[in-house]
C-alpha positions as CSV (number, residue, x, y, z in Angstrom):
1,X,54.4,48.9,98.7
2,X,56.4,48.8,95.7
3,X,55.4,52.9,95.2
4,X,56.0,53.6,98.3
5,X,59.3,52.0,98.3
6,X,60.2,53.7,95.2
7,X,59.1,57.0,96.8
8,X,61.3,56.3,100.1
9,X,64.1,55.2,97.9
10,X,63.6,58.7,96.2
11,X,63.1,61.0,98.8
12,X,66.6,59.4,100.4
13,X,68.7,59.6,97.1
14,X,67.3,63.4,97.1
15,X,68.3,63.7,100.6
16,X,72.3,62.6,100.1
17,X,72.2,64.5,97.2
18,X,70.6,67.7,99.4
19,X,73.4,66.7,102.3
20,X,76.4,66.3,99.6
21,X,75.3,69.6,97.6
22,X,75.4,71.2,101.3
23,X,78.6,70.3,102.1
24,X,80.2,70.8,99.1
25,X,78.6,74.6,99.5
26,X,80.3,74.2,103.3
27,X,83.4,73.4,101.5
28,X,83.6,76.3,99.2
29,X,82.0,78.8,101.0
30,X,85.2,81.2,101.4
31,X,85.9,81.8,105.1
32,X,84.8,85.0,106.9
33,X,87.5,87.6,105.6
34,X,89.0,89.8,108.6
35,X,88.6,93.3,107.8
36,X,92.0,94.3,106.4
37,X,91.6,98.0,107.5
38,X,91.9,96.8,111.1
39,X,94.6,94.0,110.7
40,X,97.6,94.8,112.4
41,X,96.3,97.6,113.8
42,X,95.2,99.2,110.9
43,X,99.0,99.5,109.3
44,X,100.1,97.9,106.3
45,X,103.8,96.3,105.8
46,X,105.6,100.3,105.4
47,X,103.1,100.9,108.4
48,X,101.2,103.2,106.9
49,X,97.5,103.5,107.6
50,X,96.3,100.3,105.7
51,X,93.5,101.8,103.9
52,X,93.9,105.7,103.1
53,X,94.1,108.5,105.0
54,X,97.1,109.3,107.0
55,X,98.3,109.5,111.0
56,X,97.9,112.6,112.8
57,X,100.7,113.6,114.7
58,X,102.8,116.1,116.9
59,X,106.3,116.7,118.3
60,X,106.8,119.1,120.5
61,X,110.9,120.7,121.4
62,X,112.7,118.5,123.3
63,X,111.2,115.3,122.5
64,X,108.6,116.4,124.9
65,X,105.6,113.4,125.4
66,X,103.2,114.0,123.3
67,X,100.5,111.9,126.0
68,X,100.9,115.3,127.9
69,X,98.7,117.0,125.4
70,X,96.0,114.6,125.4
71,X,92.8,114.5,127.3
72,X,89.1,115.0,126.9
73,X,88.5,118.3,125.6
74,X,90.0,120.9,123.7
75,X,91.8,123.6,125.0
76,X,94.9,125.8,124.3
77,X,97.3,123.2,125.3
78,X,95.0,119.7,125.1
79,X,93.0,117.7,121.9
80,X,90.3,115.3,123.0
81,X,91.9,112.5,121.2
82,X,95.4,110.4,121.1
83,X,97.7,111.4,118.7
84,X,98.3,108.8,115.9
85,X,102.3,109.5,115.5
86,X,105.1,110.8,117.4
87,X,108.7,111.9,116.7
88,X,112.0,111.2,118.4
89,X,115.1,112.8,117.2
90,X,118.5,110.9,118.6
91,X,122.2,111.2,118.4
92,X,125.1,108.9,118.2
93,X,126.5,110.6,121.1
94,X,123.6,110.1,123.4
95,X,125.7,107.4,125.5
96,X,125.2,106.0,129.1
97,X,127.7,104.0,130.9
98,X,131.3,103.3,130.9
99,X,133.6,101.1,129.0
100,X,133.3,98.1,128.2
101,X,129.3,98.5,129.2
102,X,128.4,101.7,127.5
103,X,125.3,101.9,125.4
104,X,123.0,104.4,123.6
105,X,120.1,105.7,125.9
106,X,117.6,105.5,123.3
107,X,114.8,104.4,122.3
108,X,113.9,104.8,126.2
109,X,111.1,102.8,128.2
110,X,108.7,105.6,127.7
111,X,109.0,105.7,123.8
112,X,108.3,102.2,124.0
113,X,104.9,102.8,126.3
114,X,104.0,105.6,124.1
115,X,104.6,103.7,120.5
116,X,101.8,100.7,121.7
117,X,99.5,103.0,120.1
118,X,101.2,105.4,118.3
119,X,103.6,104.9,115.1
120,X,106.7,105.8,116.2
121,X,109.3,108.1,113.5
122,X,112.5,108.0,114.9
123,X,115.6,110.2,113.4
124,X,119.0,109.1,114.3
125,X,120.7,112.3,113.7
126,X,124.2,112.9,112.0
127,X,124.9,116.2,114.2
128,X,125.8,115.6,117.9
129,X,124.1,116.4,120.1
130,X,126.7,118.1,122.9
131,X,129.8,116.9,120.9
132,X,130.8,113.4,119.3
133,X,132.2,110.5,121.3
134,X,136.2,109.7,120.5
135,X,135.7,106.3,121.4
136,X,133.1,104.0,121.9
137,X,133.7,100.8,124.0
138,X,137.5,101.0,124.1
139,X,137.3,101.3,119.9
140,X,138.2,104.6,118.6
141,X,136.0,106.7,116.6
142,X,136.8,108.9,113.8
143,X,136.8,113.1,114.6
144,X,134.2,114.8,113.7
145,X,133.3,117.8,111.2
146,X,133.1,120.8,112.4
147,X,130.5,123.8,111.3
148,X,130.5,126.7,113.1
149,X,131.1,129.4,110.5
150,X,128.9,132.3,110.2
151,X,127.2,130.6,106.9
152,X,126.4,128.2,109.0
153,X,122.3,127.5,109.6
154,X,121.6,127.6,113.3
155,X,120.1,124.5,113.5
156,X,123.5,122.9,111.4
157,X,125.6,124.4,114.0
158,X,128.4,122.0,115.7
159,X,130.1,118.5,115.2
160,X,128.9,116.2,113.1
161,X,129.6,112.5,112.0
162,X,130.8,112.5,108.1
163,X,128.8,110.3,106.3
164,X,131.5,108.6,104.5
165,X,133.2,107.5,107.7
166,X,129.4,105.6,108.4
167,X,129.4,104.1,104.8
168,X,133.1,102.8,105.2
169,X,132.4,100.9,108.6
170,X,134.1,103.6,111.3
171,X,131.2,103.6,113.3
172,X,130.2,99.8,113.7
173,X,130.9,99.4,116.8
174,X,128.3,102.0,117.9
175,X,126.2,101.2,115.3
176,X,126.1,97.4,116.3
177,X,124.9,98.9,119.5
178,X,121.6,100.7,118.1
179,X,120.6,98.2,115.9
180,X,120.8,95.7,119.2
181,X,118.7,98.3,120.9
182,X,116.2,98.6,117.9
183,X,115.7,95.2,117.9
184,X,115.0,94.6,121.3
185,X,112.1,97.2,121.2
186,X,109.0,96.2,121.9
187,X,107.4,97.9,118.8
188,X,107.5,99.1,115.2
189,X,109.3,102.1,114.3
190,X,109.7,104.3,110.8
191,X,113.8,105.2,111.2
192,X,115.6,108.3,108.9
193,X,119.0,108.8,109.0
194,X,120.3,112.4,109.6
195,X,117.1,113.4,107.9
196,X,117.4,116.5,105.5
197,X,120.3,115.9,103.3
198,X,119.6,119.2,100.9
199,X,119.4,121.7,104.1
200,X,122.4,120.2,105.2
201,X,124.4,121.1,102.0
202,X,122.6,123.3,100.2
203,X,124.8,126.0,102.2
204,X,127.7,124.9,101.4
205,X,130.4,127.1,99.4
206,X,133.3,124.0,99.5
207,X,132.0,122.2,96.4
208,X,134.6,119.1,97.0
209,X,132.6,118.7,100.4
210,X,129.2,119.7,99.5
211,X,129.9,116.4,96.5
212,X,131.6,114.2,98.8
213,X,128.9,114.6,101.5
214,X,126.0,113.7,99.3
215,X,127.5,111.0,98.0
216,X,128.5,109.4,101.4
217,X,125.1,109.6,102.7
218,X,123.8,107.7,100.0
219,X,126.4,105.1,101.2
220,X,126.2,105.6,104.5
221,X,122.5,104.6,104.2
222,X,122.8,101.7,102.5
223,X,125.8,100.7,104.7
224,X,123.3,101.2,107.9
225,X,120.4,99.3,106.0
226,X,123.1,95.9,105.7
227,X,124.1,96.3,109.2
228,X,120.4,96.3,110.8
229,X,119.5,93.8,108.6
230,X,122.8,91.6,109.4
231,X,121.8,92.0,113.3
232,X,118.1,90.4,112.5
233,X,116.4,94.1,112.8
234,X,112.9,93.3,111.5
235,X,111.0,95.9,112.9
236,X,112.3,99.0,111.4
237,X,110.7,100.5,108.4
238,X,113.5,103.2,106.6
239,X,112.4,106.8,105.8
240,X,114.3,109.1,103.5
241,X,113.3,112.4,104.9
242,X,114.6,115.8,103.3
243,X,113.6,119.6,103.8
244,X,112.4,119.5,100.2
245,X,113.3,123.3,99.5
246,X,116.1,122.9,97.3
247,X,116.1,123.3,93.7
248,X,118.8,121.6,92.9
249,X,118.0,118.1,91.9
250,X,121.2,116.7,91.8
251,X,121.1,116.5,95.6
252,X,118.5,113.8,95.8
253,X,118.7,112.1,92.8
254,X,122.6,111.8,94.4
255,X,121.6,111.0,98.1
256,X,118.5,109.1,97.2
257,X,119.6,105.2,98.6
258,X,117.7,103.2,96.3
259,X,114.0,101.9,95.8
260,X,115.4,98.4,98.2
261,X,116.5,100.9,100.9
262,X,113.2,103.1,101.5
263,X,109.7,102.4,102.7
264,X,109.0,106.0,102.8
265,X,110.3,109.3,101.7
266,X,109.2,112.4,103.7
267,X,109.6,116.4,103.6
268,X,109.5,119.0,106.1
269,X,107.5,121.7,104.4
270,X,107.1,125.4,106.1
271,X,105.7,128.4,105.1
272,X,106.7,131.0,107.9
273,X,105.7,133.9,106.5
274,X,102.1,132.5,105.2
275,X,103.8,133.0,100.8
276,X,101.6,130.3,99.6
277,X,97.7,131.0,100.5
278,X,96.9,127.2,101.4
279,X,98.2,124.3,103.1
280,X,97.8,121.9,99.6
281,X,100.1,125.2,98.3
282,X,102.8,124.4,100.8
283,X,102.4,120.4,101.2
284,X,102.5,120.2,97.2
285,X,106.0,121.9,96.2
286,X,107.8,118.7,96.9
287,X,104.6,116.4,96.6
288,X,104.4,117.0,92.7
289,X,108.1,117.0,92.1
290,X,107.7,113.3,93.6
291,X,105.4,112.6,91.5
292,X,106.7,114.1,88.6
293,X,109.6,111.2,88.8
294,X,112.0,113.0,90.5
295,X,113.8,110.0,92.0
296,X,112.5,107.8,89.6
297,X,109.2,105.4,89.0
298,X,109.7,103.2,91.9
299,X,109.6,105.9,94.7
300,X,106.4,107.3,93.9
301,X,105.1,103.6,95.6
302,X,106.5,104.6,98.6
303,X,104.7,106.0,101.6
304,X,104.6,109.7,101.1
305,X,105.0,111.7,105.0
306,X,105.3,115.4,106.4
307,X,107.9,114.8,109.6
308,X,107.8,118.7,110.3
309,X,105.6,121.0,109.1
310,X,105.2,124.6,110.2
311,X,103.1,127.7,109.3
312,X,103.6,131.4,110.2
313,X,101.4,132.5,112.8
314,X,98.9,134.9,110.4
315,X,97.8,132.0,108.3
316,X,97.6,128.5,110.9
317,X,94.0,129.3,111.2
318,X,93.2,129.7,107.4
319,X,95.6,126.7,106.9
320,X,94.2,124.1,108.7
321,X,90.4,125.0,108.4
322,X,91.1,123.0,105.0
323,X,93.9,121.0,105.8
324,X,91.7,117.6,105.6
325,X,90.5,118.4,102.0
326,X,94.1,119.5,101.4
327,X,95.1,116.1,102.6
328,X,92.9,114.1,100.3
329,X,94.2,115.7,97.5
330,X,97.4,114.1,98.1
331,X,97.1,110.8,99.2
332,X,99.8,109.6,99.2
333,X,100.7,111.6,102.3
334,X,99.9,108.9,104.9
335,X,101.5,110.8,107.9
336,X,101.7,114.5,109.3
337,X,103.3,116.0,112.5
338,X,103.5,119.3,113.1
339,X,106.7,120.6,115.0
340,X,106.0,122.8,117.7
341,X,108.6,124.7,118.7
342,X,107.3,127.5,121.2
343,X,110.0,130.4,120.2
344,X,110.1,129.9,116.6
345,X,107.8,131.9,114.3
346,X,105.9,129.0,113.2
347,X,104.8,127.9,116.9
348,X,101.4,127.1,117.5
349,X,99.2,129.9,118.4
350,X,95.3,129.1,120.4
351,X,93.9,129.9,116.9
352,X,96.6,127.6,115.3
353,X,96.5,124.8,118.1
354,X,92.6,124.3,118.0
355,X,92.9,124.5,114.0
356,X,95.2,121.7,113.9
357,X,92.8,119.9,116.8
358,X,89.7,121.0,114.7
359,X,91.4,119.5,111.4
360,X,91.7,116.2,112.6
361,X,88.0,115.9,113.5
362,X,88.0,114.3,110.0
363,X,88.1,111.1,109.3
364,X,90.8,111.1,107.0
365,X,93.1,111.6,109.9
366,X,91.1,109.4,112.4
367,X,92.9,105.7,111.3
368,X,93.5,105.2,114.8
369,X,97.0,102.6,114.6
């Protein structure tokens, strides 16, 4: 008895011992990890894809929907998949409403629809588009500049808002109003600021105003940044888009807001009349400048993005028949949209449109936010 006691006894103290080691292994065990690739819909906190690669995207003139040119096959005018990104551009001066109710009509009910599974990259433009307001809500706003000179670029053409009447708190009032209507919006978007700082001064002859208006956009941006921030706007993410032709480096070293101020920093490459034999040749002109410490150590952790790009009708084929293994060999691009603009030189031809369609086949641009 007293063996088989001392057996019994045994096999028990083995047992608590088998029980305690188990839940001590139950204790320790690490939870089941969530696949961070996936988590919040595959972005990271810039909202960029969260683990390489980079969002395939498309704007088209006239902020036209993007959704229109999606379906289940490819054609001239169609991709069998959803784009990844889309772009707005907006203006100050887009107003709805009279005083004391007016407001900005942007971002609208269908940006909203379209940005629950797209990342949204929204420009708020410092031209106006179809003249500047004088007053906003019964408070008077500053006049405008005016280009209209013949060394004016097309696209620069008209009135726009100086950036140091932003930075110096002229335009609160209006600007109170689209941070309110940023914050109410239902999703995440990546914001710029009257993107392309160097195209908009590299023209200019004045040197007083070419100085004064880099300088003020630095300002202005950082005046902007506070304000959102002020008004509890939490889902903005802030891109520092330039053309990225210029050679002078003074511009964005000048303009550049700060490391604190940007998530992202973008360029709108183009090569029109097909100069550079590849689209890693066109993408990497600014890229390696970037990289190269242009504006400095901290900015090449940022989120590197193409908001325009555009290539001459002789070469779109060539282009994009590599523009996946161009992509990977520059990784820290994590977004490209190509801008379609149907009379311009670099507008999409069948060739071009099924390239660009063909291109994103690859799984480097399938992350899918």
């Amino acid at each position: 008895m007293r063996t088989s006691r001392t057996v019994l006894t045994a096999l028990a103290v083995l047992a608590a011992l088998i029980a305690a080691g188990l839940l001590v292994l139950a204790r320790t065990s690490p939870e089941p990890r969530a696949d961070p690739c996936r988590e919040n819909g595959g972005r990271d906190d810039r909202l960029a894809p969260a683990c390489g690669g980079a969002w395939w995207g498309l704007y088209r003139s006239g902020n036209a929907d993007v959704s229109a040119h999606e379906g289940d096959r490819l054609d001239d005018s169609t991709v069998p998949r959803r784009f990844d990104a889309f772009r707005r551009y907006y203006s100050l001066a887009q107003l709805t409403g009279t005083a004391p109710e007016q407001t900005l009509i942007w971002p609208t009910a269908r940006d909203a629809e379209l940005a629950r599974d797209r990342v949204l990259f929204l420009q708020i433009d410092g031209r106006c588009f179809g003249g500047c307001p004088s007053s906003f809500n019964g408070h008077p706003l500053p006049e405008p500049a005016t280009f209209d000179d013949p060394e004016t670029p097309p696209d620069f053409t008209g009135e726009w808002i100086r950036p140091g009447d932003v930075a110096e708190g002229r335009f609160d009032p209006l600007l109170n109003a689209a941070a309110d209507r940023l914050k109410a919006f239902p999703g995440q978007i990546v914001l710029d600021l009257s993107s392309e700082i160097d195209t908009q001064v590299d023209w200019m002859t004045d040197r007083e105003l070419r100085a004064s208006w880099t300088a003020g956009y630095k300002r202005m941006w950082r005046h902007v940044h506070d304000l959102f921030t002020a008004r509890g706007v939490t889902n903005v993410r802030w891109n520092y888009v330039v053309g990225g032709f210029s050679g002078d480096d003074s511009i964005y070293t000048a303009s550049y807001p700060g490391d604190a101020y940007v998530d992202w920093i973008s360029w709108d490459p183009y090569d029109n009349q097909c100069s550079y034999g590849s689209a890693h040749a066109v993408l990497n002109r600014f890229y390696a400048r970037l990289e190269a410490g242009l504006l400095g150590q901290g900015a090449r952790n940022k989120a590197y993005g193409i908001m325009e790009l555009g290539f001459g009708e002789a070469c779109q084929e060539a282009y994009f028949r590599n523009l996946a293994a161009d992509l990977k060999r520059l990784p820290k691009i994590r977004a490209i949209l190509y801008f379609d603009r149907p009379s311009a030189e670099y507008a999409l031809t069948p060739e071009g449109w099924r390239g660009y369609a063909n291109a994103a086949t690859d799984p480097y641009l399938n992350r899918r936010p």
